[in-house]
mmCIF file as Biopython writes it, N, C-alpha, C and O atoms, coordinates in Angstrom:
data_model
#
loop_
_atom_site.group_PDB
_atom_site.id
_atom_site.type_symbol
_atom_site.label_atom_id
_atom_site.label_alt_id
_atom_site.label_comp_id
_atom_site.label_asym_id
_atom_site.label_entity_id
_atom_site.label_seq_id
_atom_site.pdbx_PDB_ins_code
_atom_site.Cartn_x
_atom_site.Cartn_y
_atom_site.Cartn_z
_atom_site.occupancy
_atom_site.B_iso_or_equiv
_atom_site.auth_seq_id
_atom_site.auth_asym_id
_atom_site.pdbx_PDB_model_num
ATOM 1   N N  . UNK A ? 1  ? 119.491 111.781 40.253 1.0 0.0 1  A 1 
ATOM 2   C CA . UNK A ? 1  ? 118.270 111.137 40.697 1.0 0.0 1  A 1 
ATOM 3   C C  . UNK A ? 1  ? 118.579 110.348 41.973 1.0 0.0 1  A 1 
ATOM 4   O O  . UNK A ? 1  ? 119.673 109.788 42.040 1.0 0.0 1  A 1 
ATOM 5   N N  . UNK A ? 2  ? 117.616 110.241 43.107 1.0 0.0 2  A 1 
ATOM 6   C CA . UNK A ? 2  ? 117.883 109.648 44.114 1.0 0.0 2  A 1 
ATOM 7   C C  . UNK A ? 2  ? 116.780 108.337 44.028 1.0 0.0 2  A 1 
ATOM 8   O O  . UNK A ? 2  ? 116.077 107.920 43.108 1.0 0.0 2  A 1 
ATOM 9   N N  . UNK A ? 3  ? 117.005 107.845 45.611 1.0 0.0 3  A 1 
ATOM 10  C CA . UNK A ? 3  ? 116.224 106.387 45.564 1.0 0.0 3  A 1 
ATOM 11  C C  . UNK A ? 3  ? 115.129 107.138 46.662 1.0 0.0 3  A 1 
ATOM 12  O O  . UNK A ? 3  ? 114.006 107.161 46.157 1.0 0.0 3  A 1 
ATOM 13  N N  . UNK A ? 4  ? 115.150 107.491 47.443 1.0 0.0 4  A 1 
ATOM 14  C CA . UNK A ? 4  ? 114.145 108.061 48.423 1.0 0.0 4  A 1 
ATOM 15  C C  . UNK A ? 4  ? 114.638 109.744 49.075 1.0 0.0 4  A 1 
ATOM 16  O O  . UNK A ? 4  ? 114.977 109.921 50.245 1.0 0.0 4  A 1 
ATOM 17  N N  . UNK A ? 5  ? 114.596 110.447 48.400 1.0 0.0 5  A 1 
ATOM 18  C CA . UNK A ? 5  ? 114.700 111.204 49.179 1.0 0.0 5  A 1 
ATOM 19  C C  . UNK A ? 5  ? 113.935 111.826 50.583 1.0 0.0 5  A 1 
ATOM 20  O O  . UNK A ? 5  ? 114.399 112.564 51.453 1.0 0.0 5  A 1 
ATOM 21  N N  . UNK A ? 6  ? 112.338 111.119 50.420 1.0 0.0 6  A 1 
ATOM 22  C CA . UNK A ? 6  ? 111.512 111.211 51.822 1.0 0.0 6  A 1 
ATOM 23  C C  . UNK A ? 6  ? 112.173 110.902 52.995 1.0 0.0 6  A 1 
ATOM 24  O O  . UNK A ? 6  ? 111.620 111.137 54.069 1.0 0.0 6  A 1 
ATOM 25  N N  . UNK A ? 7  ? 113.642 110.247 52.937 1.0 0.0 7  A 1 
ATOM 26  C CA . UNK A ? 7  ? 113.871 109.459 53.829 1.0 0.0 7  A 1 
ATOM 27  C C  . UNK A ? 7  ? 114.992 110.277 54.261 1.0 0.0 7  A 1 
ATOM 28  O O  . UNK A ? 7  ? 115.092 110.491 55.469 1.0 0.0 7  A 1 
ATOM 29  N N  . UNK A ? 8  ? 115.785 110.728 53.526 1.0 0.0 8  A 1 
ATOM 30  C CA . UNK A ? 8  ? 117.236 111.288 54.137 1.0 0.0 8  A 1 
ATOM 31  C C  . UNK A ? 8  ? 118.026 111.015 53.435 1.0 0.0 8  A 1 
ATOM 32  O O  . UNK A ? 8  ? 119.135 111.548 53.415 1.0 0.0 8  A 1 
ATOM 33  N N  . UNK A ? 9  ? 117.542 109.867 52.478 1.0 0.0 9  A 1 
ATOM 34  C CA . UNK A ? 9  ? 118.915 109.286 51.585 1.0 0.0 9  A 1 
ATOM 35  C C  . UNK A ? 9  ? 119.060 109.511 50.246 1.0 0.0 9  A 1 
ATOM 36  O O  . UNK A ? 9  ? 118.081 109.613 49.507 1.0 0.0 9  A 1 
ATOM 37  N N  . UNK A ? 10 ? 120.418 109.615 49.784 1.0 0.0 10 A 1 
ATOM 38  C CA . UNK A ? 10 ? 120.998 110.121 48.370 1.0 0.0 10 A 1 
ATOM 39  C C  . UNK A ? 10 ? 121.378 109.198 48.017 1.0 0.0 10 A 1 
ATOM 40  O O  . UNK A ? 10 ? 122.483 109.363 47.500 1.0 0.0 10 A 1 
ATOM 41  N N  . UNK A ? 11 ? 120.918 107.808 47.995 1.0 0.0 11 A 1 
ATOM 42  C CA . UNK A ? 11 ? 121.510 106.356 47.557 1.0 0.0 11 A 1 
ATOM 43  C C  . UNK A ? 11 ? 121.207 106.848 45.914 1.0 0.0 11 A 1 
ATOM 44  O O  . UNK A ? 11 ? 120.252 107.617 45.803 1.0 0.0 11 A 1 
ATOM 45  N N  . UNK A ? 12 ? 121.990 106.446 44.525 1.0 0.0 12 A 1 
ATOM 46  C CA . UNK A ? 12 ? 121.932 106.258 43.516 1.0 0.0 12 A 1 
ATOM 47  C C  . UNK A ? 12 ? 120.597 104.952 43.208 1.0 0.0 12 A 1 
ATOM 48  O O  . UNK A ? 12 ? 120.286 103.952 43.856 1.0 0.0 12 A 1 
ATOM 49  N N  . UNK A ? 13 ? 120.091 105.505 42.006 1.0 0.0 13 A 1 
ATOM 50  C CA . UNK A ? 13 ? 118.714 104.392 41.836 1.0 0.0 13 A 1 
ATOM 51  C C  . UNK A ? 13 ? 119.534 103.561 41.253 1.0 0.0 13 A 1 
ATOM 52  O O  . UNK A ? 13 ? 120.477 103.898 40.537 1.0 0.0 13 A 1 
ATOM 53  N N  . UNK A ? 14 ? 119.136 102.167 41.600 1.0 0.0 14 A 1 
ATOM 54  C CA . UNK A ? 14 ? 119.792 100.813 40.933 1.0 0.0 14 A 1 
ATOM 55  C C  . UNK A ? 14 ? 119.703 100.754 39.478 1.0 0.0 14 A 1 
ATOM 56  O O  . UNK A ? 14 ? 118.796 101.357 38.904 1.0 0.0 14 A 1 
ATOM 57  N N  . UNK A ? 15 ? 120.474 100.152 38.908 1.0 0.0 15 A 1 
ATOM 58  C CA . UNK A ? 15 ? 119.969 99.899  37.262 1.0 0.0 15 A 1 
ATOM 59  C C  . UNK A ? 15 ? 119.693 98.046  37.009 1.0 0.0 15 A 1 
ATOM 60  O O  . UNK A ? 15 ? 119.537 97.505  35.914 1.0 0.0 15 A 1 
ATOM 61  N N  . UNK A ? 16 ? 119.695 97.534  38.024 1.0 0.0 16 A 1 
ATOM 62  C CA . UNK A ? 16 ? 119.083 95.868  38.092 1.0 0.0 16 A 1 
ATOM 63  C C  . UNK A ? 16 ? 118.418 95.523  39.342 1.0 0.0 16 A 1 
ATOM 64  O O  . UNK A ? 16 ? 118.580 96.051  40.442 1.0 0.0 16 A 1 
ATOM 65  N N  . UNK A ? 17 ? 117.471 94.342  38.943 1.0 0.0 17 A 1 
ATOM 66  C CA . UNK A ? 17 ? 116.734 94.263  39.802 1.0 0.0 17 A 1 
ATOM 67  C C  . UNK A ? 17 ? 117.561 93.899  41.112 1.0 0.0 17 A 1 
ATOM 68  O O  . UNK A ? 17 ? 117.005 94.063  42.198 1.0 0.0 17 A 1 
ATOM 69  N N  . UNK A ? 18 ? 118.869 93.410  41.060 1.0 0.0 18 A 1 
ATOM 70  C CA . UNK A ? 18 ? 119.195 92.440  42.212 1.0 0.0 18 A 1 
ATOM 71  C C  . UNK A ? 18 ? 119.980 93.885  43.300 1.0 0.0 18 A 1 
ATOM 72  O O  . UNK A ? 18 ? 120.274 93.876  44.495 1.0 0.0 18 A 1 
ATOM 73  N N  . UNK A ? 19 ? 120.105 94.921  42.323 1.0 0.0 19 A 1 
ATOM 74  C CA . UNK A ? 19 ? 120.453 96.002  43.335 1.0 0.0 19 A 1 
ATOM 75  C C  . UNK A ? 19 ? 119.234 96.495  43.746 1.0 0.0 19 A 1 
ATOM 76  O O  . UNK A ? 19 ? 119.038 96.617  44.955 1.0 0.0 19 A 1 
ATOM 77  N N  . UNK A ? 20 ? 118.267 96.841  42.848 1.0 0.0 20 A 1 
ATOM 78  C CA . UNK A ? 20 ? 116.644 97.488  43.707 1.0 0.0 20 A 1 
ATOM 79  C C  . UNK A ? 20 ? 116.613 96.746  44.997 1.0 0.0 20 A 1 
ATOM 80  O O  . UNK A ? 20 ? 116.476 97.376  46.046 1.0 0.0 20 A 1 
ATOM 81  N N  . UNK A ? 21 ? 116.740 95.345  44.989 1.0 0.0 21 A 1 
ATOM 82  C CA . UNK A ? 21 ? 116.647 94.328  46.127 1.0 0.0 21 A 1 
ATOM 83  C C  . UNK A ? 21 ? 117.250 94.773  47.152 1.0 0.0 21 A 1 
ATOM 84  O O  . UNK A ? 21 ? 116.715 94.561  48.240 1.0 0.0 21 A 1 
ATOM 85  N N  . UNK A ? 22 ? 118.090 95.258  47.123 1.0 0.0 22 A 1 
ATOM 86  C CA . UNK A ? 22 ? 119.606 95.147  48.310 1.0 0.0 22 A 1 
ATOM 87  C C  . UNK A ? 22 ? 118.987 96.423  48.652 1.0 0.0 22 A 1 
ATOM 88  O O  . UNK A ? 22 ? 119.006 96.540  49.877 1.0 0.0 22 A 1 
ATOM 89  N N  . UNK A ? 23 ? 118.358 97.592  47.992 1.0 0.0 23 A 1 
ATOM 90  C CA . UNK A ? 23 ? 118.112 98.377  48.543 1.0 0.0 23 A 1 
ATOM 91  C C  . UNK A ? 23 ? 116.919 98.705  49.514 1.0 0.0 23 A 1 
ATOM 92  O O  . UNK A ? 23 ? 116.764 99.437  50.491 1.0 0.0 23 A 1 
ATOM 93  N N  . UNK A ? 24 ? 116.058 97.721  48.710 1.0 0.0 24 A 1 
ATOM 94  C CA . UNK A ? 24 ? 114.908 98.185  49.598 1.0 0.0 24 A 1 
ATOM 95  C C  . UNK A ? 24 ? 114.972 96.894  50.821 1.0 0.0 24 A 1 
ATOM 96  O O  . UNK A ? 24 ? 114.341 97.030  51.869 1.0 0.0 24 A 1 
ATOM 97  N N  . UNK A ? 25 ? 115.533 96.052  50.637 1.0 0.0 25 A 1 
ATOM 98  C CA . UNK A ? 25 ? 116.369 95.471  51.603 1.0 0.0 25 A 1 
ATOM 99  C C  . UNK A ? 25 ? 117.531 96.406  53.038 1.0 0.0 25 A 1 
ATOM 100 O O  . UNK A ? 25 ? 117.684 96.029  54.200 1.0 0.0 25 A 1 
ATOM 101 N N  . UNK A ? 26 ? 117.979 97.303  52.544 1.0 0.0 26 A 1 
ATOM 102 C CA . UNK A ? 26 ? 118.682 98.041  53.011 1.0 0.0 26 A 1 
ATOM 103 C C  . UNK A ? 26 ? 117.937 99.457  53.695 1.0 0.0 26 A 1 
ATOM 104 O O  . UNK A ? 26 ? 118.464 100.523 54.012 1.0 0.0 26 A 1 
ATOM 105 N N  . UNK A ? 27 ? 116.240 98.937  53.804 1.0 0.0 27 A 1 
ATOM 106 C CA . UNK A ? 27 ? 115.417 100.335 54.014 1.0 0.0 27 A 1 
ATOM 107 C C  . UNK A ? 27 ? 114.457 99.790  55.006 1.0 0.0 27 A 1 
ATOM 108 O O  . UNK A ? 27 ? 113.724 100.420 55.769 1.0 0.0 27 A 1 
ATOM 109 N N  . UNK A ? 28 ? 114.606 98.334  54.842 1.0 0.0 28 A 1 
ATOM 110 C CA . UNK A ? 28 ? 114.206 97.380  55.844 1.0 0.0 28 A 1 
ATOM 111 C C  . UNK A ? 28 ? 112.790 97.439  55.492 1.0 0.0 28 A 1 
ATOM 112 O O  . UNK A ? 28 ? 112.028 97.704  56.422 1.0 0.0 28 A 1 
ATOM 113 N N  . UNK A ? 29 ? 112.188 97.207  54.111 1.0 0.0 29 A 1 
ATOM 114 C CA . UNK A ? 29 ? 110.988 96.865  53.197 1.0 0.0 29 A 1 
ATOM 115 C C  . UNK A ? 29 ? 110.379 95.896  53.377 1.0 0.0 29 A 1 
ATOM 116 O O  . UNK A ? 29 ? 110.798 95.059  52.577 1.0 0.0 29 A 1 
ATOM 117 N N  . UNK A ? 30 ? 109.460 95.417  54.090 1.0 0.0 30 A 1 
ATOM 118 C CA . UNK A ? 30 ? 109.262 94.118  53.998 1.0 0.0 30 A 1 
ATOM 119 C C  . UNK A ? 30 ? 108.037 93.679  53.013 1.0 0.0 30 A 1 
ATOM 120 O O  . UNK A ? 30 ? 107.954 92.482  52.737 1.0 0.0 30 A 1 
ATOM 121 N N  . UNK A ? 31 ? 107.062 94.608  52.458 1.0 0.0 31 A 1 
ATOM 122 C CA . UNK A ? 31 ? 106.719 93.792  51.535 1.0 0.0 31 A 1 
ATOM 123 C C  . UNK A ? 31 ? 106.167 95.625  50.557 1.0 0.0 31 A 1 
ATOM 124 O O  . UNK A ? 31 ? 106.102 96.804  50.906 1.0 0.0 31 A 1 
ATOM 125 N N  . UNK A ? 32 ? 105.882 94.805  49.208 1.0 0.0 32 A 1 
ATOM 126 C CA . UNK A ? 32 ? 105.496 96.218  48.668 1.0 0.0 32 A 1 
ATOM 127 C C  . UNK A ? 32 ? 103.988 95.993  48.552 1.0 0.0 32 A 1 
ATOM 128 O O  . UNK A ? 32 ? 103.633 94.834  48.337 1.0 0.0 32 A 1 
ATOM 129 N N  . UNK A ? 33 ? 103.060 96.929  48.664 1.0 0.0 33 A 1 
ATOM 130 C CA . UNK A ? 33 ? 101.793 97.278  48.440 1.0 0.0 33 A 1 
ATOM 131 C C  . UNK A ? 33 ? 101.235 97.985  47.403 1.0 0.0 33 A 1 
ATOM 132 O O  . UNK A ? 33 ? 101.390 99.201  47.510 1.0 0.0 33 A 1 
ATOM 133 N N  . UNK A ? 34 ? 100.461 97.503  46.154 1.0 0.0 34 A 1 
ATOM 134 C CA . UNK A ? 34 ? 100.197 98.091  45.074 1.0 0.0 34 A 1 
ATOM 135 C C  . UNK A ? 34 ? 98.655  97.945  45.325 1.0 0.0 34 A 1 
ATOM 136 O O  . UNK A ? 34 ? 98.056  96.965  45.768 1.0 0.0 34 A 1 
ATOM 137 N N  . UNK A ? 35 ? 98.077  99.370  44.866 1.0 0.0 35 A 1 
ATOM 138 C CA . UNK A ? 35 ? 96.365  99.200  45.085 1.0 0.0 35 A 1 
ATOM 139 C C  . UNK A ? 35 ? 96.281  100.443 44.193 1.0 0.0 35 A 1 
ATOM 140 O O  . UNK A ? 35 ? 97.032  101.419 44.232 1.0 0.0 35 A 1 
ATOM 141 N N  . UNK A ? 36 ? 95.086  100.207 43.266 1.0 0.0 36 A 1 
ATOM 142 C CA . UNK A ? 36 ? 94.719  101.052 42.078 1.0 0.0 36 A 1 
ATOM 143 C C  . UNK A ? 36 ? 94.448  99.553  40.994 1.0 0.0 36 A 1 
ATOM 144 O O  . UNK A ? 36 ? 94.772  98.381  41.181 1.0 0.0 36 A 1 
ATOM 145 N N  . UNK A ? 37 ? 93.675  100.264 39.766 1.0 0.0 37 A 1 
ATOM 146 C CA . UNK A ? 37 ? 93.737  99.125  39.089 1.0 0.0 37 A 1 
ATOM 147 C C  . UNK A ? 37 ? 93.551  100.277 38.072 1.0 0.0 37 A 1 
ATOM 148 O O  . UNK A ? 37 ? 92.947  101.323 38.308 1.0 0.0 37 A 1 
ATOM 149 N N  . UNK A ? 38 ? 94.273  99.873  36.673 1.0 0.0 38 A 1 
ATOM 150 C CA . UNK A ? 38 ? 94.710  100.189 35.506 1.0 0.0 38 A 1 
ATOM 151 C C  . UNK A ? 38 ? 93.005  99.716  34.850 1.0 0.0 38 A 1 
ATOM 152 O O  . UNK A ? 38 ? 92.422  98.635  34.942 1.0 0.0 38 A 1 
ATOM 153 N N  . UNK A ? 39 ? 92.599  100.914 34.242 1.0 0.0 39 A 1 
ATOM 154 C CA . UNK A ? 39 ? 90.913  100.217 32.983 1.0 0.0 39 A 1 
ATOM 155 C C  . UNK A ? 39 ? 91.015  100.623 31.932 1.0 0.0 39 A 1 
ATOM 156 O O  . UNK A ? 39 ? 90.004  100.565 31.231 1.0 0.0 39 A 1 
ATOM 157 N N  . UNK A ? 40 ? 92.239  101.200 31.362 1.0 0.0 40 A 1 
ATOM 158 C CA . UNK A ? 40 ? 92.621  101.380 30.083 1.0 0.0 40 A 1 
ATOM 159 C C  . UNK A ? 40 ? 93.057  99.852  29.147 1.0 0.0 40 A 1 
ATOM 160 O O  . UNK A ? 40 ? 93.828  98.937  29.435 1.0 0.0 40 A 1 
ATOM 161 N N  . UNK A ? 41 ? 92.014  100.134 27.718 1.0 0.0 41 A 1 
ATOM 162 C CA . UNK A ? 41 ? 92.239  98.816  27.002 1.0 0.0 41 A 1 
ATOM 163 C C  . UNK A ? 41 ? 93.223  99.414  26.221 1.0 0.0 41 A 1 
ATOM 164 O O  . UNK A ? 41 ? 93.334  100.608 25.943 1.0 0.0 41 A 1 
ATOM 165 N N  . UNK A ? 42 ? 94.078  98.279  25.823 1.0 0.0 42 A 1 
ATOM 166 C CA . UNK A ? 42 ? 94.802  98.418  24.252 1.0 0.0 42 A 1 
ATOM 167 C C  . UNK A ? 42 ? 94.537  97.117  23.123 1.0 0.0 42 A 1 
ATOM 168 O O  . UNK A ? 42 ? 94.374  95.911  23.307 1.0 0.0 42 A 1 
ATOM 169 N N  . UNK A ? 43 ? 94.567  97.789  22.129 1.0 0.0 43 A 1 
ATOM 170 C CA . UNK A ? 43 ? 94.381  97.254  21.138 1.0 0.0 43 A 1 
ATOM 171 C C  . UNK A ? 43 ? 94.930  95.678  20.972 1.0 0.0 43 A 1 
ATOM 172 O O  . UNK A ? 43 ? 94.241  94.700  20.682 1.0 0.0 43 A 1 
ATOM 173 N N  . UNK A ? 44 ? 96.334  95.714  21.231 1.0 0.0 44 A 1 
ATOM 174 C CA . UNK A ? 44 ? 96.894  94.206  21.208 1.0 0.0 44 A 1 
ATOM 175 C C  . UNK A ? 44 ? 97.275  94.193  23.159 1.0 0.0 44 A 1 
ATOM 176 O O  . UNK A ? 44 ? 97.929  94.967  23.858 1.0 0.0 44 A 1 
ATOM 177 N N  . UNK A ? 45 ? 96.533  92.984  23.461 1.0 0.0 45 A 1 
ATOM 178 C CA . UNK A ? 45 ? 96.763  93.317  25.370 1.0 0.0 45 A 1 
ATOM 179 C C  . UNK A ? 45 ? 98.338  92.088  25.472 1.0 0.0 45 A 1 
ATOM 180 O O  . UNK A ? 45 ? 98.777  91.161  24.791 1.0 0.0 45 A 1 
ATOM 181 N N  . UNK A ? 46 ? 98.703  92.760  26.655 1.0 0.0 46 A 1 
ATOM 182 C CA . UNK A ? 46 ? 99.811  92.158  26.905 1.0 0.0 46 A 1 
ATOM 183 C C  . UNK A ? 46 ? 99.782  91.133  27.876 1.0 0.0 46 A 1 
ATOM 184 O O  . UNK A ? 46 ? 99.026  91.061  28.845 1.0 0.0 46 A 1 
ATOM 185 N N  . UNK A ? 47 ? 100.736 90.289  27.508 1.0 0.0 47 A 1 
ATOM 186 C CA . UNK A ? 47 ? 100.771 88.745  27.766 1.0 0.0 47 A 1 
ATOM 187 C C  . UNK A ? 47 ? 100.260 88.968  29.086 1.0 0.0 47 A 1 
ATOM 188 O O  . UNK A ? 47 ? 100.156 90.044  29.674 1.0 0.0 47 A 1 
ATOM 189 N N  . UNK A ? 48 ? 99.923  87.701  29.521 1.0 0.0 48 A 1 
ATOM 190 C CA . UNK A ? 48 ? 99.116  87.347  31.224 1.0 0.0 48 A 1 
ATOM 191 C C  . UNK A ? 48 ? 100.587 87.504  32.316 1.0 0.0 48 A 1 
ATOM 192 O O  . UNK A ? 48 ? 101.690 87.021  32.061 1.0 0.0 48 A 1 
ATOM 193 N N  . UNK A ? 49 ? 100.332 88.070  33.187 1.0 0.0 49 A 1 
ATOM 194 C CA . UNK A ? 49 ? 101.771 88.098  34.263 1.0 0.0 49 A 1 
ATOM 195 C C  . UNK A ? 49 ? 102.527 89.204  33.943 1.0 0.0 49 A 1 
ATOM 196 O O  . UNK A ? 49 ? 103.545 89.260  34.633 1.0 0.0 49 A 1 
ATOM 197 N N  . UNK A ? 50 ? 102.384 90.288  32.990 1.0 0.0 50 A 1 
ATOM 198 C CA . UNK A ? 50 ? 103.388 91.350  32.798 1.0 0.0 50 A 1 
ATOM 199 C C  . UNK A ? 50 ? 102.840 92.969  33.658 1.0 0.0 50 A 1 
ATOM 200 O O  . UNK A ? 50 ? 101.822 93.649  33.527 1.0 0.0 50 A 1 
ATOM 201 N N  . UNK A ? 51 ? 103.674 93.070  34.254 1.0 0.0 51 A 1 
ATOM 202 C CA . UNK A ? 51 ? 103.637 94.110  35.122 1.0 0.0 51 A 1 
ATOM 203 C C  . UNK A ? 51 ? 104.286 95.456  34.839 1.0 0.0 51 A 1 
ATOM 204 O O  . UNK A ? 51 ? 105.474 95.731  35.007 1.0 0.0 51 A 1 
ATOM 205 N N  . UNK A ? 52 ? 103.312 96.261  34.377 1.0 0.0 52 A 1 
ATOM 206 C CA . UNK A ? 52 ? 103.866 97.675  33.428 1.0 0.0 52 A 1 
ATOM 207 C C  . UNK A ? 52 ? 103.777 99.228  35.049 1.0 0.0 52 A 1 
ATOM 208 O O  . UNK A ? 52 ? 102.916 99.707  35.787 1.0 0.0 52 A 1 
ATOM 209 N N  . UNK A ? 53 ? 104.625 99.321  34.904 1.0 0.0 53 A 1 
ATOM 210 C CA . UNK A ? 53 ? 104.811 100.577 35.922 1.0 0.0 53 A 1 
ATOM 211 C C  . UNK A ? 53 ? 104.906 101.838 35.339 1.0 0.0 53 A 1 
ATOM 212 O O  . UNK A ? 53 ? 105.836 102.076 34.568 1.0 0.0 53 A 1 
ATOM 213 N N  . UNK A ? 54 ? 103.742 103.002 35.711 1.0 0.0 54 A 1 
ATOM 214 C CA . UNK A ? 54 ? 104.363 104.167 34.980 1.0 0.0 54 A 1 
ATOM 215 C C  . UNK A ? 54 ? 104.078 105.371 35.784 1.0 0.0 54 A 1 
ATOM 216 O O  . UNK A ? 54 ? 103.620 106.492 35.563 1.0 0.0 54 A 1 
ATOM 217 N N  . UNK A ? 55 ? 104.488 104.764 36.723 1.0 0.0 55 A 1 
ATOM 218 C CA . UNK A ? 55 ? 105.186 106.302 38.303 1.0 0.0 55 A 1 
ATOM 219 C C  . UNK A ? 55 ? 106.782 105.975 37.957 1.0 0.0 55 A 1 
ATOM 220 O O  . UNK A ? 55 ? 107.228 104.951 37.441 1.0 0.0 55 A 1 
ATOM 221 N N  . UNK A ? 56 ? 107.590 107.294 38.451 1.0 0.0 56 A 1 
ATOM 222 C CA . UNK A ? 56 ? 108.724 107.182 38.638 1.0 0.0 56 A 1 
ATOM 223 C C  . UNK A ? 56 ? 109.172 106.217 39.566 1.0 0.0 56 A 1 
ATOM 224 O O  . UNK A ? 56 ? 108.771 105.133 39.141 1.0 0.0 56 A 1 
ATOM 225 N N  . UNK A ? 57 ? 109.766 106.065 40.561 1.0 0.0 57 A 1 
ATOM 226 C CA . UNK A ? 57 ? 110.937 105.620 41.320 1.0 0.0 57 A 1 
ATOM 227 C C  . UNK A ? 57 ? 110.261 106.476 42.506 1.0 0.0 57 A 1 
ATOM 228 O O  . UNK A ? 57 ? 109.366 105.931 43.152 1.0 0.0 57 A 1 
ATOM 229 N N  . UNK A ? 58 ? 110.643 107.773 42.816 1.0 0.0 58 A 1 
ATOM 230 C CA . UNK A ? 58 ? 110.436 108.386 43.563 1.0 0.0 58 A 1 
ATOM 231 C C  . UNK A ? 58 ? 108.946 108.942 43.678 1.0 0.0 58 A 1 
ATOM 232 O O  . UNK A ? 58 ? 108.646 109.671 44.623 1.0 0.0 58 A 1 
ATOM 233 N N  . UNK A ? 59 ? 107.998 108.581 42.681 1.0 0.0 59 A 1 
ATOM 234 C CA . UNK A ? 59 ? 106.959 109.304 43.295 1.0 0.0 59 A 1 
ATOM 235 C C  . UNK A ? 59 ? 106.335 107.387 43.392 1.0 0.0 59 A 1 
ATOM 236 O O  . UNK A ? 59 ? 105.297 107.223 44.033 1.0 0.0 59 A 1 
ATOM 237 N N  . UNK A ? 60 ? 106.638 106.810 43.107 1.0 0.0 60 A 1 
ATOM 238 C CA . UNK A ? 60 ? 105.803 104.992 43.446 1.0 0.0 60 A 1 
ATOM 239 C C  . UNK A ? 60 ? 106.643 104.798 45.131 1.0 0.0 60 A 1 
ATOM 240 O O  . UNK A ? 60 ? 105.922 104.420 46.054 1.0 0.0 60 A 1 
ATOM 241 N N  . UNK A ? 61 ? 107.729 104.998 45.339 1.0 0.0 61 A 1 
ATOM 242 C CA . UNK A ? 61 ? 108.259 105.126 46.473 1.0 0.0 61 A 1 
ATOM 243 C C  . UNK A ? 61 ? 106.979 106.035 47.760 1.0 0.0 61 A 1 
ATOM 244 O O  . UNK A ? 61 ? 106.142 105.691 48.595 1.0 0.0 61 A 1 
ATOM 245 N N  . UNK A ? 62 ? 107.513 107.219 47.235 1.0 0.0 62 A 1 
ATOM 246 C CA . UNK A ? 62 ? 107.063 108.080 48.331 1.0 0.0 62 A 1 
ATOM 247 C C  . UNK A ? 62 ? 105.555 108.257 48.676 1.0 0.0 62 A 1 
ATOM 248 O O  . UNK A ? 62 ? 105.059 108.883 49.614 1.0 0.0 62 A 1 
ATOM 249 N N  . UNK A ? 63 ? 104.744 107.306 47.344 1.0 0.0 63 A 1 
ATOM 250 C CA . UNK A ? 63 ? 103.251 107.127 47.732 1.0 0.0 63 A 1 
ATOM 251 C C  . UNK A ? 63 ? 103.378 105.489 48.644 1.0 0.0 63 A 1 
ATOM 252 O O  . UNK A ? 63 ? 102.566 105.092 49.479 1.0 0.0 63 A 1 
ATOM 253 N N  . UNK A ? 64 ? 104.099 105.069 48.378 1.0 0.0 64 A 1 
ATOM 254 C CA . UNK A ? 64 ? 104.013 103.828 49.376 1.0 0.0 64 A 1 
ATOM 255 C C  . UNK A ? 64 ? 104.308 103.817 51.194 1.0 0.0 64 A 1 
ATOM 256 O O  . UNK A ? 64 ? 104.202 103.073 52.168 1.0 0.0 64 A 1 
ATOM 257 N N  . UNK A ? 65 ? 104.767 105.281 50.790 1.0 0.0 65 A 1 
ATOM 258 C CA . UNK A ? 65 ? 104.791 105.830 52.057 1.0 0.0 65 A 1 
ATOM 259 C C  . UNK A ? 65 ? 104.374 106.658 53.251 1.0 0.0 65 A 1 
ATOM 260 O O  . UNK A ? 65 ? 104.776 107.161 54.300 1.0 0.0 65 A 1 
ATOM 261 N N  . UNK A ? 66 ? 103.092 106.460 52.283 1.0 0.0 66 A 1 
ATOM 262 C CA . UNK A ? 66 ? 101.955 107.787 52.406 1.0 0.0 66 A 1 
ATOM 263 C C  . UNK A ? 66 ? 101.086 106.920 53.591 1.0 0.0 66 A 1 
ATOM 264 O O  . UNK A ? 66 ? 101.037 105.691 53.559 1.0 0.0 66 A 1 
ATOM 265 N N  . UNK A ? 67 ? 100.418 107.717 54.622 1.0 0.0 67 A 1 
ATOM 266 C CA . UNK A ? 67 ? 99.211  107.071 55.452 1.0 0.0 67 A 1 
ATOM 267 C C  . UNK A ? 67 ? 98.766  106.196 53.979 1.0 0.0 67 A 1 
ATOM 268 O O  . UNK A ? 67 ? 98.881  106.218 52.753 1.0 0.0 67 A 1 
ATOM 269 N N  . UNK A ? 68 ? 98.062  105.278 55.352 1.0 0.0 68 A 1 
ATOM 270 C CA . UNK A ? 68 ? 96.929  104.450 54.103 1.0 0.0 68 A 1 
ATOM 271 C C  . UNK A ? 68 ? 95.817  105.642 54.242 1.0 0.0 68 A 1 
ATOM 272 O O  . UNK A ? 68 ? 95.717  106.542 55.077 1.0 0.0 68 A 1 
ATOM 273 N N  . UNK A ? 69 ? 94.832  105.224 52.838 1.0 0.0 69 A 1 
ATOM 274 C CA . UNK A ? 69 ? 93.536  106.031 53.153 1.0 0.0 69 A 1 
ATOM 275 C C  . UNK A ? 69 ? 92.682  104.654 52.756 1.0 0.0 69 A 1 
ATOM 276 O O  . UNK A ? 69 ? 92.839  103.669 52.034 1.0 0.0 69 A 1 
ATOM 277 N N  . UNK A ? 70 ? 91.738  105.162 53.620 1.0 0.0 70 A 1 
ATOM 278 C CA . UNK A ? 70 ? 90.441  104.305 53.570 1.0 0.0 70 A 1 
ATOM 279 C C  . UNK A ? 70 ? 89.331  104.727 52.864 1.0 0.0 70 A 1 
ATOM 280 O O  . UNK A ? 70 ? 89.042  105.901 53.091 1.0 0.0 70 A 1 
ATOM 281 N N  . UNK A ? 71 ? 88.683  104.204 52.155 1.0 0.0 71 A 1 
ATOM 282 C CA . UNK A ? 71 ? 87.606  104.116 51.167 1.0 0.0 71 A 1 
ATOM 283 C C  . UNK A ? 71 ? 86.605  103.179 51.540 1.0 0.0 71 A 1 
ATOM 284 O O  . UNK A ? 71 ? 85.632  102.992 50.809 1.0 0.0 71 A 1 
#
């Protein structure tokens, strides 16, 4: 598994946050952009502040890298 392959690079994906850091640090990231909103309920909802991700690595990457589109 890679960290970006859009890019050229075969960096290994981190397994802690403080390496994700260094990397997208190392890609010269300066901020991340999340837009979509989740409208699925569950039964017991999860605590206030918890942030559930369910793109890979490489496809949450390589859409952040996508033109913007406008709506």
């Amino acid at each position: 598994m890679t960290l970006i392959s859009d890019l050229g690079r075969d960096d290994p994906v981190s397994q802690n946050r403080s390496g994700r850091a260094t990397q997208m640090q190392s890609l010269g990231v300066k901020g991340v952009h999340i837009t979509g909103r989740d409208t699925q309920a569950r039964r017991l909802p999860r605590p206030r502040g918890t942030f559930v991700n369910t793109w890979s690595v490489e496809g949450f990457i390589s859409q952040g890298f996508q033109p913007a589109e406008l709506g």
